[in-house]
mmCIF file as gemmi writes it, N, C-alpha and C atoms, coordinates in Angstrom:
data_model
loop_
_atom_site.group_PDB
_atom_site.id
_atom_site.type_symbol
_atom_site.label_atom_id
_atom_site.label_alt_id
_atom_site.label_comp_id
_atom_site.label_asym_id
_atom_site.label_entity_id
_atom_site.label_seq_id
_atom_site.pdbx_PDB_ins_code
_atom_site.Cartn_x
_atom_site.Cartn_y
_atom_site.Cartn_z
_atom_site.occupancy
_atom_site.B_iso_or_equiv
_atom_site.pdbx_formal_charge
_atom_site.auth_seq_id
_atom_site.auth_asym_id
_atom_site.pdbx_PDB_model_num
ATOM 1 N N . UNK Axp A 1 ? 25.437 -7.218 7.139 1 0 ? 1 A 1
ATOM 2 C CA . UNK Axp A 1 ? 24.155 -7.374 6.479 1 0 ? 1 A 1
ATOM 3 C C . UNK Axp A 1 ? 23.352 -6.08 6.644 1 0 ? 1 A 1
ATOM 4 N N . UNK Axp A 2 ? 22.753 -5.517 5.362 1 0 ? 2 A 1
ATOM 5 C CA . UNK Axp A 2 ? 21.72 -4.657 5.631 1 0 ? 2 A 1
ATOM 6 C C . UNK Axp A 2 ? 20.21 -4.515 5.742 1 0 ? 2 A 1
ATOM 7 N N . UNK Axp A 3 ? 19.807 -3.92 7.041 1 0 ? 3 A 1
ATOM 8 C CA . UNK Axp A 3 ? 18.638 -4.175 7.437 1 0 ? 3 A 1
ATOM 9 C C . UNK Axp A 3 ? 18.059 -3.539 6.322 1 0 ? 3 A 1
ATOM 10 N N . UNK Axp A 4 ? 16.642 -4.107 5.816 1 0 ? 4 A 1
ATOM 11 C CA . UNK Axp A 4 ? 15.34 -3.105 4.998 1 0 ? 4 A 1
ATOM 12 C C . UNK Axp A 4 ? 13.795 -3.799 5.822 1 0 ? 4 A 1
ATOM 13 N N . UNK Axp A 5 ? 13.685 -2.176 5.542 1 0 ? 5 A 1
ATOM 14 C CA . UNK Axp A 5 ? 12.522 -2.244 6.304 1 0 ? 5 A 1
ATOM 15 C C . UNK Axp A 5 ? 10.869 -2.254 5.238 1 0 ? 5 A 1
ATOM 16 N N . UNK Axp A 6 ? 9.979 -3.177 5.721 1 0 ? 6 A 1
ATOM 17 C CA . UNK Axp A 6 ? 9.156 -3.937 4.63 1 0 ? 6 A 1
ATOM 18 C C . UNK Axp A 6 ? 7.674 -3.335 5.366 1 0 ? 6 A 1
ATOM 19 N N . UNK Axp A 7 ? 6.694 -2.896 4.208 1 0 ? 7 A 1
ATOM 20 C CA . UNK Axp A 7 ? 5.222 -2.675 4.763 1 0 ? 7 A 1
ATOM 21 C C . UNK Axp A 7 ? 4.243 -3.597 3.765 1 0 ? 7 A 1
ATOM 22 N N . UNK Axp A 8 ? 3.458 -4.177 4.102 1 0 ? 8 A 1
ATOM 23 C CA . UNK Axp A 8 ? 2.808 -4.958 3.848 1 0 ? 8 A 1
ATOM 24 C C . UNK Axp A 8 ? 0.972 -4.134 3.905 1 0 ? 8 A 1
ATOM 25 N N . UNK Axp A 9 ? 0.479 -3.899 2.45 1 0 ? 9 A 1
ATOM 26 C CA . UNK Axp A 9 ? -0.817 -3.212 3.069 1 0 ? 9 A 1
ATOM 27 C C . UNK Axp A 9 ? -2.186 -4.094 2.523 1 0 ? 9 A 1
ATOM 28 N N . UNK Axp A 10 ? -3.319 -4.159 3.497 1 0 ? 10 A 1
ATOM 29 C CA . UNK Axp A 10 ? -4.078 -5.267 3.039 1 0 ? 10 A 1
ATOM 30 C C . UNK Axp A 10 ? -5.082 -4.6 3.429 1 0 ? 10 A 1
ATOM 31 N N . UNK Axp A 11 ? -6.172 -3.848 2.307 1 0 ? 11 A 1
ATOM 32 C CA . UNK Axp A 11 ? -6.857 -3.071 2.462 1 0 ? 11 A 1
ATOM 33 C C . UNK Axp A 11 ? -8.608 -3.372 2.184 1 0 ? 11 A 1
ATOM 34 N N . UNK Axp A 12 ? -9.552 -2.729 2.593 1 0 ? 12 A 1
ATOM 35 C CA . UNK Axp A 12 ? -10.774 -3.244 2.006 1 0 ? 12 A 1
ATOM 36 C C . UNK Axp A 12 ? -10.766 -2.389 0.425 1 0 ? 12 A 1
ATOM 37 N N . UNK Axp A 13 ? -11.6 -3.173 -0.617 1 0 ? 13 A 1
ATOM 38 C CA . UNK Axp A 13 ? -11.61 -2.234 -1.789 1 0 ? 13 A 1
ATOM 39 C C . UNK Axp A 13 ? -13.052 -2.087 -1.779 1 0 ? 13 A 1
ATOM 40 N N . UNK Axp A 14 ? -13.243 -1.052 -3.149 1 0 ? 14 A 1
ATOM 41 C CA . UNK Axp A 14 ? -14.219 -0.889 -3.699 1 0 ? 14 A 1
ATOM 42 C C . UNK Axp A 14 ? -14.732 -1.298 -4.977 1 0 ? 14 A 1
ATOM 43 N N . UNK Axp A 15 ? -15.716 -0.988 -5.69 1 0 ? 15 A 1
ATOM 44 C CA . UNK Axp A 15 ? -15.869 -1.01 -7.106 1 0 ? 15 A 1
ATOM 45 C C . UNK Axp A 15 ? -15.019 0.521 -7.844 1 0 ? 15 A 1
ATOM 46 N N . UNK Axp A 16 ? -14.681 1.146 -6.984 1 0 ? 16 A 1
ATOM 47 C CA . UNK Axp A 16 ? -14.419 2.62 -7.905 1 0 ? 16 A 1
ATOM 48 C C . UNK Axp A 16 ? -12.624 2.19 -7.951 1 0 ? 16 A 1
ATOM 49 N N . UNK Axp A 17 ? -12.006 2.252 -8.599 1 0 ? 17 A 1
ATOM 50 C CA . UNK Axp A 17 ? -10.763 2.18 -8.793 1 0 ? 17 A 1
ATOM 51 C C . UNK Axp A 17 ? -10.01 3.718 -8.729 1 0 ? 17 A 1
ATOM 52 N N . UNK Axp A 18 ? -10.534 4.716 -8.844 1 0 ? 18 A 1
ATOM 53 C CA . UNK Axp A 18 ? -10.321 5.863 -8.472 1 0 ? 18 A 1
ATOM 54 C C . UNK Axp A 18 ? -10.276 5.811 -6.752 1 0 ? 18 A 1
ATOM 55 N N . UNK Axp A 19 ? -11.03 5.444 -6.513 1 0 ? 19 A 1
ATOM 56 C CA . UNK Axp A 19 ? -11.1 5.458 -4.879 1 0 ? 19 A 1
ATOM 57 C C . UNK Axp A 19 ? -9.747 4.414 -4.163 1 0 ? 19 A 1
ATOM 58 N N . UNK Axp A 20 ? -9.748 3.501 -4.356 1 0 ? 20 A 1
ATOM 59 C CA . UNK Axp A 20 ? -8.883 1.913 -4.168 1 0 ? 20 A 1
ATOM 60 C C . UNK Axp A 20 ? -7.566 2.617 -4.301 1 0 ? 20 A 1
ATOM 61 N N . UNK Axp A 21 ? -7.088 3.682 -5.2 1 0 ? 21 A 1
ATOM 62 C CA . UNK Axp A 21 ? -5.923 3.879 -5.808 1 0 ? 21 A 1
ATOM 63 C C . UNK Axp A 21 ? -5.089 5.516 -4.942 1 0 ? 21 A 1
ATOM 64 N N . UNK Axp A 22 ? -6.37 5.584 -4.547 1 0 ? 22 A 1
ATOM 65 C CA . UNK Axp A 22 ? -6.221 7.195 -3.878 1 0 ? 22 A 1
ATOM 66 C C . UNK Axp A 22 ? -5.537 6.219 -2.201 1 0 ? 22 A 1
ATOM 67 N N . UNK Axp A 23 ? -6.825 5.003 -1.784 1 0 ? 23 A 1
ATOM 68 C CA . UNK Axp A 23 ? -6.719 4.968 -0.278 1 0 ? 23 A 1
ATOM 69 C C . UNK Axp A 23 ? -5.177 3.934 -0.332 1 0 ? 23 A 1
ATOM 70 N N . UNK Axp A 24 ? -4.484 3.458 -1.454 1 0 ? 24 A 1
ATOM 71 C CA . UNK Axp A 24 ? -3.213 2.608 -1.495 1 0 ? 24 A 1
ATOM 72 C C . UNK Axp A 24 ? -2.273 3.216 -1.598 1 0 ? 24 A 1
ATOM 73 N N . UNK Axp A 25 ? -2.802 4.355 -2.707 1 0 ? 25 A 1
ATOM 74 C CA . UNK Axp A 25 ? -1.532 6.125 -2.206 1 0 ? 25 A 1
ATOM 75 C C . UNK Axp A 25 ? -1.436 6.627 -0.667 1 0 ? 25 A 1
ATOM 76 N N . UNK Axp A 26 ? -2.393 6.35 -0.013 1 0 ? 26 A 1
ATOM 77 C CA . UNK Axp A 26 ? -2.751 6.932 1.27 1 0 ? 26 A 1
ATOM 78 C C . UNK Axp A 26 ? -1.66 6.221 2.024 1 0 ? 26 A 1
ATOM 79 N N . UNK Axp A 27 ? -1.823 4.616 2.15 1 0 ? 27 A 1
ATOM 80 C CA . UNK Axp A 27 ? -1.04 3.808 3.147 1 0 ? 27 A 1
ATOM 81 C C . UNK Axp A 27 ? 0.064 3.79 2.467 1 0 ? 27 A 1
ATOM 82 N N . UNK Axp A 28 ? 0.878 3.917 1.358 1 0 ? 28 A 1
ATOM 83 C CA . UNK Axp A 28 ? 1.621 3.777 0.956 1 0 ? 28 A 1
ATOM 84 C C . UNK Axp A 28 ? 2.694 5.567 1.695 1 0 ? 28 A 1
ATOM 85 N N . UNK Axp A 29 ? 2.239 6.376 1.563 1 0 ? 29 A 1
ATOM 86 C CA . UNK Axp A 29 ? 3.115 7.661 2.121 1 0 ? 29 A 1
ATOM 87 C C . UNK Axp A 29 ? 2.834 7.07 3.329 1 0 ? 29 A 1
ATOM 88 N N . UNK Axp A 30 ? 2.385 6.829 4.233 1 0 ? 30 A 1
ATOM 89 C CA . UNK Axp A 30 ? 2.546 6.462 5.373 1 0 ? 30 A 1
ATOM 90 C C . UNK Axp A 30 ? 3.504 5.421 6.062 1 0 ? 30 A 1
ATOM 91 N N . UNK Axp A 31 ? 3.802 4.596 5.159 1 0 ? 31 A 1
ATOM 92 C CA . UNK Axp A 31 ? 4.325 3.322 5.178 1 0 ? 31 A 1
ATOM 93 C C . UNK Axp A 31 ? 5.703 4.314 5.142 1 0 ? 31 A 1
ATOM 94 N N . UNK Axp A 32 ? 5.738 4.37 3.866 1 0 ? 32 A 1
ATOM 95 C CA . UNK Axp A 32 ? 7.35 5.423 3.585 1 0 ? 32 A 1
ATOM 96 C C . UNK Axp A 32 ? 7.706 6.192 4.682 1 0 ? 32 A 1
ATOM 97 N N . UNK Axp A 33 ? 6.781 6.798 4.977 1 0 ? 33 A 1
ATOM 98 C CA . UNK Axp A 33 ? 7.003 7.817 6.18 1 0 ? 33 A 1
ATOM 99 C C . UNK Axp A 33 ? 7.368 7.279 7.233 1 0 ? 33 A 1
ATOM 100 N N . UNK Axp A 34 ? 6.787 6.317 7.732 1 0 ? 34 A 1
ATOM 101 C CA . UNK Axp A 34 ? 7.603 5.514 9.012 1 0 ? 34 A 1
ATOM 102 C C . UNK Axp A 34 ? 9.044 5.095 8.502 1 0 ? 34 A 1
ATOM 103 N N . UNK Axp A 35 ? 9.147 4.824 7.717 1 0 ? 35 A 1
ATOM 104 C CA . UNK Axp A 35 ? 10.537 3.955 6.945 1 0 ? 35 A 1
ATOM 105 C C . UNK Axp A 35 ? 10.637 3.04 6.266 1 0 ? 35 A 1
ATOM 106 N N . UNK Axp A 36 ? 9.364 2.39 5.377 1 0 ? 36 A 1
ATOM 107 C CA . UNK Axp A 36 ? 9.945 1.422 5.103 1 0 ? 36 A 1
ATOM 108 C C . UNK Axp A 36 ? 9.979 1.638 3.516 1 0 ? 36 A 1
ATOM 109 N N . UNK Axp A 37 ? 10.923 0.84 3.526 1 0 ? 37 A 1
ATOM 110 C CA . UNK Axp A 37 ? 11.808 1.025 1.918 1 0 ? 37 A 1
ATOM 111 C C . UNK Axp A 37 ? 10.624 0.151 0.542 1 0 ? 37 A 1
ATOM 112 N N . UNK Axp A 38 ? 10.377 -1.074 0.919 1 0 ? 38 A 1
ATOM 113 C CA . UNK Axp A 38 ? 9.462 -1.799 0.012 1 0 ? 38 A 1
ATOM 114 C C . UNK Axp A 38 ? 8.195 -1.776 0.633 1 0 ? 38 A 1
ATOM 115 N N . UNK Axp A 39 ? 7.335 -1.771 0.096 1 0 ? 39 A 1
ATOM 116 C CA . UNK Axp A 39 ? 5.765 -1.402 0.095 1 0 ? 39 A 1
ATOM 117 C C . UNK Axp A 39 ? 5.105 -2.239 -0.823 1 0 ? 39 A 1
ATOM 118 N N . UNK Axp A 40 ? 4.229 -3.447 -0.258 1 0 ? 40 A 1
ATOM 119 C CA . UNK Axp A 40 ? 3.606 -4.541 -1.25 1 0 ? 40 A 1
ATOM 120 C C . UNK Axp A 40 ? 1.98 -4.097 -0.805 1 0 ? 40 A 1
ATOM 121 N N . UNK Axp A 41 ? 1.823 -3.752 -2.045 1 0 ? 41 A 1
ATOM 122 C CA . UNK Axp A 41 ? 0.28 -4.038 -1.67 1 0 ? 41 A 1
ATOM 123 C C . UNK Axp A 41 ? -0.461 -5.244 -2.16 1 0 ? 41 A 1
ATOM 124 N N . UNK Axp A 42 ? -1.617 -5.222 -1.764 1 0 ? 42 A 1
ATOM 125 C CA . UNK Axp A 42 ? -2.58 -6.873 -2.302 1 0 ? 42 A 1
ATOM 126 C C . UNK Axp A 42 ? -2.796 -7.207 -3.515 1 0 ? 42 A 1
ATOM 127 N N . UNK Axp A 43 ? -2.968 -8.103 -4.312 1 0 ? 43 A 1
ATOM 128 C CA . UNK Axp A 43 ? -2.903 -8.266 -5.526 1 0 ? 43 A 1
ATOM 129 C C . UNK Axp A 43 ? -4.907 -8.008 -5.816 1 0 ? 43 A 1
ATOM 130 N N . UNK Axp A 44 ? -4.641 -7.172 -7.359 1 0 ? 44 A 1
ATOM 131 C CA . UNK Axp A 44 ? -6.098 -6.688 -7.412 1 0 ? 44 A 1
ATOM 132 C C . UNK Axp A 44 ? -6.471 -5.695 -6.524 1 0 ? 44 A 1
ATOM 133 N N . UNK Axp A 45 ? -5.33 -4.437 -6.345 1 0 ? 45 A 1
ATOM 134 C CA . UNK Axp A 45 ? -5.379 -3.394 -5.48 1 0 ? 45 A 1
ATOM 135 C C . UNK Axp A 45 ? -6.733 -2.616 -5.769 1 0 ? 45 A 1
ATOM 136 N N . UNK Axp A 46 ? -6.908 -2.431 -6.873 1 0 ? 46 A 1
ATOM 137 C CA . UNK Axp A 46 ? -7.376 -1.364 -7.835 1 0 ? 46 A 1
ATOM 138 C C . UNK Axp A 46 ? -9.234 -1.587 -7.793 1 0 ? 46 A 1
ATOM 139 N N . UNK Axp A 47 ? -9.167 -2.799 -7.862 1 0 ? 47 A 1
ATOM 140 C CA . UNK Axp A 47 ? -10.788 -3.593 -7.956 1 0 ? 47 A 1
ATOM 141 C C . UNK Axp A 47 ? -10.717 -4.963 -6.931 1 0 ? 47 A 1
ATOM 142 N N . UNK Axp A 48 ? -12.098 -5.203 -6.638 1 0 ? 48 A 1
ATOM 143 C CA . UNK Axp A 48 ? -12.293 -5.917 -5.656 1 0 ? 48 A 1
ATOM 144 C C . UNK Axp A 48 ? -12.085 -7.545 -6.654 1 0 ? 48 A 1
């Protein structure tokens, strides 16, 4: 069986969707960077 490794990100938002999209890019290279292969973020990433 092959292991995958899973990040889960659950973030505060804003009204700016420019902003929301920059700080989900943010945890998202980070996430990768530790290792993990799938990366879910919260539904309605973008806007509160």
């Amino acid at each position: 069986m092959r292991r995958v490794t899973v990040a889960a990100v659950q973030m505060a938002c804003s009204w700016n969707r420019d902003e929301n999209v920059q700080k989900a890019e943010t945890f998202i290279r980070q996430a990768a960077h530790r290792g993990a292969q799938t990366i879910l973020l919260q539904e309605l990433f973008e806007t509160p």
